[in-house]
N, C-alpha and C positions, 0 to 999 in steps of 0.2 A: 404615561408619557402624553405627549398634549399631540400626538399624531403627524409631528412635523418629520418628513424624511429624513434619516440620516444615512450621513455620506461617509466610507472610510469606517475603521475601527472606532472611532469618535461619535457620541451621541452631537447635539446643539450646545450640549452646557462643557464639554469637554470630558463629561461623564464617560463608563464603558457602557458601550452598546451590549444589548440583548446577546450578542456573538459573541464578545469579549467575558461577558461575565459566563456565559457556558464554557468557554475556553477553559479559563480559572477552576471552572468548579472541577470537571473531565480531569485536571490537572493534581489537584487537591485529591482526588483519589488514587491516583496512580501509589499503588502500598511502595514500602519501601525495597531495596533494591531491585526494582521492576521499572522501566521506561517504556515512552512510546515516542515515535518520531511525530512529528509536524504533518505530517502528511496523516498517521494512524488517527490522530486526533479531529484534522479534517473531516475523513472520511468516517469515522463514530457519528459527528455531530449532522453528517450528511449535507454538509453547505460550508464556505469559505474552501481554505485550499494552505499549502500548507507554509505560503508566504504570508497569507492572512492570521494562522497562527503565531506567526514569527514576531510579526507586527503588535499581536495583541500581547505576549510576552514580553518584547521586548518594551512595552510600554507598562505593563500592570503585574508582570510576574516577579515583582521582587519578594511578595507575600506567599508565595504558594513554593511547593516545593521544586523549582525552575527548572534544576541537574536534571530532572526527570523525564525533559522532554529533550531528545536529542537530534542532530539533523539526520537523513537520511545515510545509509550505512555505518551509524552509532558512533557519527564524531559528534564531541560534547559540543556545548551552545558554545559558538563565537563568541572572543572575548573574556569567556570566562571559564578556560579550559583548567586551571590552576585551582581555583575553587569547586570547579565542578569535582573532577579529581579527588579531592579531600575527599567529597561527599562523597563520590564513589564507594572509596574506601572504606570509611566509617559505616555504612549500609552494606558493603560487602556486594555490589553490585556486579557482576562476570564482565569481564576487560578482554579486548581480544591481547594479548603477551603477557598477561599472568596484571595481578591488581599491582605491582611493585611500579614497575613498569608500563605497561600499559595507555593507551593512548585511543581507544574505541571501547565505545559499550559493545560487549557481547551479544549480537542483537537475537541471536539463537537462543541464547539462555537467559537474556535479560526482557525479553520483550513480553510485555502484558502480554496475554496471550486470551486474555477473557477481560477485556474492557468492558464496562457495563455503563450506560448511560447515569447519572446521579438522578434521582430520581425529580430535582426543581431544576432537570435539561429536559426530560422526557419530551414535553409539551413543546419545546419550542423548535423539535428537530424539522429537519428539512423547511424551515422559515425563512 
């Protein structure tokens, strides 16, 4: 990068910043029927917070597996509870009132529980 500050989730070119792309990547590993909240994600990368997460998905995570990240007390992503849902389903993910039904990730039994940094975020934690 040419050193110029960037402000917001947003690099100068409209690019994802340094943050955004660890976001994604943190994200891209969550295995299947396992999530982590917005905030779990924060705190792994040891910098932003878990409105900063929200912002970087809600602008770049249509590529990555999105359903994965849920808001605090394992209600699905705003917006796209419908979809997420399916996904659920089809991943077999723990629902709190059974997967039929169901309307909360089970965040007892669904939740990473051994998140591991990827290994091209290592380097750039608490920056």
């Amino acid at each position: 990068m040419t050193g110029t500050p960037r402000r917001g989730p947003d690099g100068p070119s409209g690019l994802p910043t340094e943050f955004a792309d660890d976001v994604l990547e943190v994200v891209d590993t969550i295995p299947e029927g396992m999530v982590l909240t917005y905030g779990d994600i924060a705190e792994l990368l040891g910098r932003g917070g878990p409105r900063a997460v929200g912002t970087v998905m809600a602008r770049y995570g249509s590529d990555v597996p999105w359903w994965r990240v849920v808001r605090a007390g394992g209600y699905f992503p705003q917006g796209h509870e419908e979809q997420a849902l399916a996904h659920y389903r089809e991943e077999g993910t723990a629902l709190v009132r059974g997967q039929i039904d169901g309307r909360r990730v089970d965040l007892a039994s669904a939740r990473w529980s051994e998140p591991r940094l990827p290994t091209a975020v290592e380097g750039h934690r608490g920056g």
